[in-house]
N, C-alpha and C positions, 0 to 999 in steps of 0.2 A: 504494500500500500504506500508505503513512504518513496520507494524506490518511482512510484508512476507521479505520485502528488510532486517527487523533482524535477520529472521529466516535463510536469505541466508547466513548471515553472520557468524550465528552459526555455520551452517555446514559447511562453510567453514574456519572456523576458528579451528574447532574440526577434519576435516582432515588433516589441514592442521597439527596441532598437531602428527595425526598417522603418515602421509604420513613422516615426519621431524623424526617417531620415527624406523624407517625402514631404512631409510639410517646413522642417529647416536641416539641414544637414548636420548630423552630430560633428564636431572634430574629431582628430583622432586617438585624442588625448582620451576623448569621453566613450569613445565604441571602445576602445584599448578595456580602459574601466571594469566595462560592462561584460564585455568576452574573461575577462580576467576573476570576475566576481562567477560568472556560469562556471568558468571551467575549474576553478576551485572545490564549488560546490558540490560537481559533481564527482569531483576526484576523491574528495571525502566520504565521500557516499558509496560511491564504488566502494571504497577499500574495505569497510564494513560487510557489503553484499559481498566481496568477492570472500574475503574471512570467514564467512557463514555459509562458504561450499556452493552462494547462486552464483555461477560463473556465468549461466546464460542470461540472467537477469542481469549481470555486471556488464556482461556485453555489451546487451540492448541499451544500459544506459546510458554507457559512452558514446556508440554509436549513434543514441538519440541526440548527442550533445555534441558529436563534430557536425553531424550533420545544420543543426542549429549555427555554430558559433561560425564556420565555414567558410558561407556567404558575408557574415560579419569582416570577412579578412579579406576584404579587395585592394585594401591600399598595403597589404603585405603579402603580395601575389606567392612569394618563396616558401613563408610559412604555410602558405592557404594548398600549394601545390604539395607541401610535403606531407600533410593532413590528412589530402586526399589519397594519395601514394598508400599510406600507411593502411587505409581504410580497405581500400581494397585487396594489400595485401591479410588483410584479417580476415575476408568474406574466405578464403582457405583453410584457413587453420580451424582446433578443435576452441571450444568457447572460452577452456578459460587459456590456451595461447594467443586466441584470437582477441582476447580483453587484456593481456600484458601490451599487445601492438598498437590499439588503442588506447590502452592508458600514455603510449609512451608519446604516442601523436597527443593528448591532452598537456602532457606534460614538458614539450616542445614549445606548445602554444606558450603555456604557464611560464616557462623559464625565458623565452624572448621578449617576452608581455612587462613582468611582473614587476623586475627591474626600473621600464622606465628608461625615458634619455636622458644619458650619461652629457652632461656639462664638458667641457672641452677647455680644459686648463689654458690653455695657449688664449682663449677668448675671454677668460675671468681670470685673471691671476689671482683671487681673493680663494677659488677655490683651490681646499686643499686634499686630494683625489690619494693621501695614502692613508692605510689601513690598519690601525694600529695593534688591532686584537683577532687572537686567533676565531674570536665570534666573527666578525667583519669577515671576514675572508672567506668563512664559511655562509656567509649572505645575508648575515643575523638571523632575526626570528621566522620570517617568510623563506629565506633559505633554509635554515637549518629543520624547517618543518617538514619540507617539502625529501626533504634528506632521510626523516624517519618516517615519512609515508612510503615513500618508495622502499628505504631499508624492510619496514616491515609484510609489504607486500609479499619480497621473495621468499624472506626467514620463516615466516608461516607455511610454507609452502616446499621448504629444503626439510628432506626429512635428519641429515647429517645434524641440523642443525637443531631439530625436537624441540622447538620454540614453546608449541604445550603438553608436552612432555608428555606425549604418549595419549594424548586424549585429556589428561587430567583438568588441565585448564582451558574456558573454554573465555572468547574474546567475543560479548556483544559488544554494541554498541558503546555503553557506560565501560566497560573493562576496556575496550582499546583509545576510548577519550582518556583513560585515568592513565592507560601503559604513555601513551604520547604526550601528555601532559610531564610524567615522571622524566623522561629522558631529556625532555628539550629544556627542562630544569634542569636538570644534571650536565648536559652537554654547556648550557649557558655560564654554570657555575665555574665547571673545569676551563672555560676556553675565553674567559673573562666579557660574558655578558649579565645581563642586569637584572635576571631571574637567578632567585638561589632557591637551589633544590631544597624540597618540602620532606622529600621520602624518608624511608629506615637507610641505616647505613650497607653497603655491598653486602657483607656477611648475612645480617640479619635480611635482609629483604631476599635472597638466594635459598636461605636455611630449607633444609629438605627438600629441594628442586634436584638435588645430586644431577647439578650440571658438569660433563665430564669433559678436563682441557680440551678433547678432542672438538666437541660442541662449542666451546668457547670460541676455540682456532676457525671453527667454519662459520660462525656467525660474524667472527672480524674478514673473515676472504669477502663475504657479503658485503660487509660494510664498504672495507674499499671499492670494490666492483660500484658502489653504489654511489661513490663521494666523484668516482672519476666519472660514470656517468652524467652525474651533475657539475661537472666541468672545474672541482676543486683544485686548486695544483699540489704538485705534485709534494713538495717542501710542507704543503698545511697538514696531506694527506698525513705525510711521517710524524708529524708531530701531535694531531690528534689521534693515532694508533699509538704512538709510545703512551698517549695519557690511559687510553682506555687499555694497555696491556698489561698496564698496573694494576690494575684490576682483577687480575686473573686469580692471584692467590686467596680473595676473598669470595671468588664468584663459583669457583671450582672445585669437584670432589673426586678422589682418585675411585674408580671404580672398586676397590676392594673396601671402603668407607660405604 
């Protein structure tokens, strides 16, 4: 039910766009906006549907929602062409391959969008375009979000990785708002942004999950895979896996434990 009441939304938020662009033309600053608020929403929403095993529901909602924001991208013919590309290459695949392909086309959209234009030091001298914390770099809180949606898409989904451990934990709605909420605290705290984690400490928040290095090891391969996808370099990549590798002796239990 929730999954169709977004999809109403979409489309009506994407005519609403043309219908506004026929009597004055939006700029592009404001259709930017507006593709950027749909494709958000629907990326969140997937990720929930797709976690709860409907991969053809998760499908159909992406696919409801390029289709929507699509036409909204004429004055970014490159993104709009690569959209489409993607699209097609999903009518192929099984639903939930064919909902990674299209997440990744949403998520394309999201990270060229999201941003915003970049000021051009040589025109402003006033601006000052260096980054001084490993949050920054990491995109702050819109990037680093975007970081643990996508992280946790695959990890649910790697069984190497046993993210619910066998079945035991199971991630609606409220439980993966509350997992996303903990990390992007966590991540903010360790990487000097402006959120301080709420949670238990490693140990205790881990206790009895008898996560085993090996698990550990393949949810940080994820990770990386995950940080270069989203375009982080290479130098941030090393330095936010040496923090989180710290972590290992509190997170982890030798199999004979």
């Amino acid at each position: 039910m929730r999954t169709r009441a977004l999809s109403a939304v979409v489309v009506f938020l994407a005519c609403g766009a043309i219908a506004s662009a026929e009597e004055k033309p939006l700029d592009r600053t404001e259709l930017d906006r507006r593709v950027v608020r749909i494709v958000y929403e629907s990326a969140l929403l997937g990720t929930d549907v797709f976690n709860a095993g409907k991969h053809d529901e998760c499908y159909r909602l992406y696919q409801g929602t390029l289709l929507a924001v699509i036409p909204l991208l004429d004055h970014r013919p490159k993104l709009a062409a690569s959209a489409k590309e993607k699209m097609d290459k999903a009518k192929g695949l099984k639903a939930a391959e064919g909902a990674f392909a299209l997440r990744e086309a949403l998520d394309d959209i999201q990270h060229e969008i999201a941003p915003g234009p970049k000021t051009d030091p040589k025109t402003d001298p006033k601006v000052e375009p260096k980054k001084t914390t490993l949050w920054d770099r990491l995109g702050g809180e819109t990037g680093v979000t975007k970081i643990i949606n996508d992280l946790l898409v695959v990890a649910i989904e790697d069984k190497k990785v046993n993210l619910l451990r066998d079945g035991k934990y199971k991630l609606d709605a409220k439980g993966t708002a509350h997992l996303k909420k903990m990390l992007l605290e966590m991540v903010s705290e360790v990487t000097g942004g402006p959120m301080k984690y709420s949670g238990k400490d490693m140990k205790s928040a881990h206790a009895g999950m008898k996560i085993t290095p090996e698990e550990f090891d393949a949810f940080g391969a994820l990770m990386i895979e995950t940080l270069k996808k989203n375009k982080i370099a290479q130098a941030d990549i090393d330095e936010l896996m040496k923090i989180v590798g710290a972590t290992k002796p509190a997170i982890t239990e030798s199999k004979e434990n």
